[in-house]
Phi, psi and omega in degrees: 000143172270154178254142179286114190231135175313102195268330154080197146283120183264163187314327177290261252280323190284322190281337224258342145321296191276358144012302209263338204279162167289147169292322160270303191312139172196111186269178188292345189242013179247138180303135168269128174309096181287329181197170157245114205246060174109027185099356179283105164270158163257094178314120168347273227287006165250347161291326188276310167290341181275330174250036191289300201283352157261011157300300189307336178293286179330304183258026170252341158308287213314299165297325175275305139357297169286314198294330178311306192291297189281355170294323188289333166324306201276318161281333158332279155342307173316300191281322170292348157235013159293283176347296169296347177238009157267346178074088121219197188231145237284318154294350158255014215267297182297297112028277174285303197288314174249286181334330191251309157282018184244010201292151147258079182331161188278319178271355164303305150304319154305301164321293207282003179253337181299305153305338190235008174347308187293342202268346188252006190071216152262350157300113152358120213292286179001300185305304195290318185303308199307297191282005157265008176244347158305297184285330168289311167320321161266013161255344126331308180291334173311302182297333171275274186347285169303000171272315183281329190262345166324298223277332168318315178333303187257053156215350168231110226262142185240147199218095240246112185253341188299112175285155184300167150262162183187147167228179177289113202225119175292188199242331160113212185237016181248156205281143168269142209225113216127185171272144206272009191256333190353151121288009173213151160261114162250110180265111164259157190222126202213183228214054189323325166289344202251134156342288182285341166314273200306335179291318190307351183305296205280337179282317171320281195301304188295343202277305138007289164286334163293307193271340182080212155316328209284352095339100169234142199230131171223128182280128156261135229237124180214041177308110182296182229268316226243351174271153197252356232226332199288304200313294151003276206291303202296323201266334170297314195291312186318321164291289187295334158319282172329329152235068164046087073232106158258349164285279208309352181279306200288348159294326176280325161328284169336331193254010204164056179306316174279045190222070177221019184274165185323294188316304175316318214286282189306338207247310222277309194287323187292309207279322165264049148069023180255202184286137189258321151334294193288309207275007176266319195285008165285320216277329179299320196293336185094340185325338186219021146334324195284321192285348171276321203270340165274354172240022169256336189274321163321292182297309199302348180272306196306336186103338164346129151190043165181146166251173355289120151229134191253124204260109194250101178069044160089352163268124160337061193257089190270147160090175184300057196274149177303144186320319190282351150264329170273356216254296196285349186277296195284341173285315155323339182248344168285333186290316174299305175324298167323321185252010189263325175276031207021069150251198152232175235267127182331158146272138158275000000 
């Protein structure tokens, strides 16, 4: 997928601002200066901005590292006071609870080599079982492993303080769809053309029906490079949006992905009842073009550069993820809401 880059104030024009400043001098009301070039300073805050979306990458690695190291950590602590209160040792613990439960049968093995035959070359089938009941085996344990320290959870209550990473993400210029007190914002930057845009739908909608209020959602406009359909479709909600419905438009796309030429466009608005004069001649003009290309410039700052990606209280989430990721994100920030007002944490 391409990524889409924030063309902004470009670098000529910022130096040429900045021009005039001395190179060395620099007072409390003056930008600081990273280098200088023939009497030219470069100002920090254009350095900063020409690498803002692979910083962001970097330090959204950087957080999934640390939190991967402290889930392990948080399990350790688990299996050491199970361990301890079964009277056993910590490896037998280990053993019984994940090791034993991650076997991989002989016929399992076989089902997986019968599929994947091709995949193995000229290793020798003996050779090729051995190594799928090895590697299906340590990634069951993994999987166990992490399963057994979920279900410890709720018998050693874990209160998890490493704050996340998050940035700051606008809600953009289009209506929020939710209660407006929510505690957690989910800003998606999505794509009316793109495939995985559309699986995400049905995880999107549960997450909706499970949080309720406590969920609110405002959708950004990312049309990638190469769907030819998308910016159309963005600028069809944005028409509709002018006469209070830009949710029922993006539901409906979403629901006729392959209807997203102008003529389409245009059939989707007369079937929700709107003016369909006003809304074609919004859609020819082009009026709100700006507003896709100004939230396509948005994600691309955010490091965005495929959809779907979704940003929850400003953490990070990409691509078409299982319910149950967006599951472990907003219960965490409803639980961080929950304890900055001393209550204690809604149920869903």
């Amino acid at each position: 997928m391409r990524h889409m880059r924030k063309t902004g104030l470009s670098i000529g024009l910022a130096l040429l601002v900045c021009a005039g400043l001395p190179g060395g001098a620099r007072s409390g009301d003056e930008p600081e200066v990273v280098a200088v070039v023939d009497g030219i300073p470069i100002p920090a805050e254009v350095l900063e901005e020409m690498i803002q979306p692979q910083l962001l990458e970097l330090r959204q690695r950087e957080d999934q590292l640390r939190r991967g190291g402290l889930e392990e950590l948080i399990a350790q602590v688990l299996l050491d006071r199970a361990a301890a209160a079964r009277g056993i040792s910590v490896e037998e613990l280990t053993r019984t609870e994940i090791t034993e439960k991650a076997q991989v049968s002989p016929a399992e093995a076989r089902a997986f080599y019968e599929a994947n035959r091709a995949r193995f070359g000229e290793t020798s089938e003996a050779e090729a079982l051995q190594q799928i009941v090895e590697g299906l085996g340590r990634q069951r344990q993994r999987e166990r492993r992490a399963a057994f320290a979920q279900e410890l959870r709720g018998t050693y209550p874990v209160e998890v303080r490493l704050e996340p990473f998050r940035v700051a993400v606008e809600t953009g210029h289009g209506p929020v769809r939710g209660h407006p007190g929510a505690p957690v914002t989910v800003v998606e930057f999505s794509d009316f053309q793109c495939p995985f845009c559309v699986r995400a739908r049905p995880t999107v909608n549960r997450v909706r029906e499970v949080y309720g209020d406590q969920v609110r959602f405002a959708f950004r406009h990312f049309p990638l490079a190469f769907h030819e359909q998308a910016q159309k479709a963005g600028e069809a909600t944005a028409c509709a949006g002018d006469q209070g419905q830009f949710w029922e438009m993006h539901d409906r796309l979403w629901e006729s992905p392959g209807r997203l030429q102008p003529p389409d466009l245009k059939e989707h608005a007369v079937a929700l009842d709107l003016d369909a004069e006003a809304f074609g001649q919004c859609l020819d003009s082009g009026r709100h073009a700006s507003v896709v290309k100004e939230d396509a410039e948005a994600g691309s700052q955010l490091g965005v550069s495929g959809t779907p990606a979704f940003f929850i209280n400003g953490r990070p989430l990409v691509g078409a993820q299982p319910f149950e990721a967006f599951a472990q994100v907003i219960d965490e920030e409803i639980a961080r809401a929950a304890r900055a007002s001393g209550e204690g944490t809604p149920a869903r």
